[in-house]
N, C-alpha and C positions, 0 to 999 in steps of 0.2 A: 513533576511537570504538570499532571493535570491538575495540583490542588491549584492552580495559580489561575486554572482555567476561569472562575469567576470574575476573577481582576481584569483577564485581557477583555472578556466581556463589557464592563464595567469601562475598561480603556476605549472599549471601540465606542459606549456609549457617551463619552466625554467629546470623543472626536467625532461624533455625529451632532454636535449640537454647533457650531458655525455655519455648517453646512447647512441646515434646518431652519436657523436665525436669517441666515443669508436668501432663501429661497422665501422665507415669509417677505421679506423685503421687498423682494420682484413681482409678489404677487402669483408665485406660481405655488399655489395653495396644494395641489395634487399631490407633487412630489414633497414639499412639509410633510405633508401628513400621511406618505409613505416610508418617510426617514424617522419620524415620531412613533410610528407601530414598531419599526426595525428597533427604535431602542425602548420602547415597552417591553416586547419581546425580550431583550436585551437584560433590560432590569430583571423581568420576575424569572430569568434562564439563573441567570449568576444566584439570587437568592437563592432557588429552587435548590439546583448543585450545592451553593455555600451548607444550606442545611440537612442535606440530604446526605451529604459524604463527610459533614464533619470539616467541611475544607475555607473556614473562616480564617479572616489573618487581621494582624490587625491593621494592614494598608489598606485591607475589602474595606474595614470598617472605617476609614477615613472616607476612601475615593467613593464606595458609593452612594451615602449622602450627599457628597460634594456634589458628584454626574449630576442626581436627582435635581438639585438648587440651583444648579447651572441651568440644564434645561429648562427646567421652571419659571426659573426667574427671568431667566433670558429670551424666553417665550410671550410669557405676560408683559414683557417692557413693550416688545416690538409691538406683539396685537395691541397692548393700550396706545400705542404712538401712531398706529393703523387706525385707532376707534374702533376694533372690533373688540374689546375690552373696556368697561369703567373704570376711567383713571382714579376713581378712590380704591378702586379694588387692585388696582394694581399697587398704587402708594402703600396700601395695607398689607400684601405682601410681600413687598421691598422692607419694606418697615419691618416688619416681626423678625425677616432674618437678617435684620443688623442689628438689631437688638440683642437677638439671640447670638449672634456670632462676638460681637462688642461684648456683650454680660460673662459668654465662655471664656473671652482672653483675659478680660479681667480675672476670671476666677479661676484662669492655670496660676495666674504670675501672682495673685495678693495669696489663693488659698492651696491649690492643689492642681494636679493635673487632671483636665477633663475628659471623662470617657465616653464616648457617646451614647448616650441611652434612649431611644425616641423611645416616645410614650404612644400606649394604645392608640389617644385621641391625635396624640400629629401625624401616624399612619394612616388615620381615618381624614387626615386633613391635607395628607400627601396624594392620598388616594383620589380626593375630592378636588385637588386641581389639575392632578392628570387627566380627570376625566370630562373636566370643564375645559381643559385647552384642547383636548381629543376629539368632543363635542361641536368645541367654533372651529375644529381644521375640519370638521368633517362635513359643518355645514359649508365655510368658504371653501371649498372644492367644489362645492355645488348639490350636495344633496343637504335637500329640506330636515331643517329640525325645527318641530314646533316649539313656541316662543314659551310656554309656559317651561319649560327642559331647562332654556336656559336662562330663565327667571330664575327659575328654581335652585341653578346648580350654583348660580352666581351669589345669591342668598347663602347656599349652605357654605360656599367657601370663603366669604364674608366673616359667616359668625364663627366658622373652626378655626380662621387664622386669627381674631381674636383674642377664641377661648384657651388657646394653643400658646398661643403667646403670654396670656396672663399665667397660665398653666408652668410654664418653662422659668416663669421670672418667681413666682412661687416657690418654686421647687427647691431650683440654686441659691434665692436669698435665704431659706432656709437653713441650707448648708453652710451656705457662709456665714450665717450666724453663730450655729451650731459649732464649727470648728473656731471660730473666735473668739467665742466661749471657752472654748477649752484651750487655748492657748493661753487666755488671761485667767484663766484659773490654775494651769500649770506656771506660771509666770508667779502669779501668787503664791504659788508652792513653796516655786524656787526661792524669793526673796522669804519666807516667813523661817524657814530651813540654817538660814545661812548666819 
């Protein structure tokens, strides 16, 4: 029962994000960005636990990227539909994970089954828009953040979804070469055999 403990975390943090979308809407910024800390909190509990007791599964490993990119994305639509977000920054991270989600189905069904594997730099670039949506909930509630913060943050999470992006299309066209390869050279096998 408790290895499962990470996932209901992980559940609850799925199911805090309409409620959070919904409250950006209204305008009632405070409680956002007290339902945003409840599933931070949230997120690095279930990792903490998951690594700590051995008690990964591989649902953890689907649902909690999912939670993640649901928040996320679902965040940065509303703020850029608000203007408290640049709609090229948000297109850009629309963009990367449909690419990235479109590139993985492609390459369960032509090549193999995907396993999830984020890479150092897309934790550093998961990291980097938690902390930019954390940032403008924390100014829209009404405490001051100086402008160069989120100059800065909006900059860095620019060129990591990017470099991330180029990063993940790299990595998979690789493989998918690499095992293409070796089907038409076992293919070659077979017919030169027979």
């Amino acid at each position: 029962m408790l290895r499962q403990l990470p996932n209901v975390l992980t559940g609850l943090r799925l199911v805090l994000v309409p409620p959070i979308l919904w409250l950006l809407v209204l305008g009632d910024y405070a409680w956002a960005l007290g339902l945003a800390v409840v599933a931070g909190v949230s997120d690095w509990l279930d990792g903490a636990l998951a690594r700590r007791f051995g008690w990964q599964t591989r649902l953890g490993g689907i649902l909690d990227p999912l939670a993640d990119k649901l928040l996320l994305v679902g965040t940065y639509v509303v703020l850029g539909a608000l203007g408290h977000l640049p709609a090229w920054l948000v297109a850009l991270v629309v963009l990367r994970d449909v690419v990235i989600v479109a590139g993985a189905a492609v390459y369960h069904f032509r090549f193999e089954a995907v396993q999830p594997e984020p890479t150092r730099l897309s934790k550093i670039n998961t990291v980097a828009q938690l902390l930019l949506m954390m940032v403008t909930l924390v100014e829209l509630a009404g405490l001051p953040v100086k402008d160069p913060i989120l100059v800065g943050l909006i900059a860095a999470v620019g060129l990591l979804v990017v470099a991330t992006l180029f990063q993940y299309v790299g990595i998979w066209s690789a493989r998918a070469a690499r095992i293409a390869r070796e089907r038409e050279s076992s293919d070659g096998d077979g017919r030169r055999s027979r």
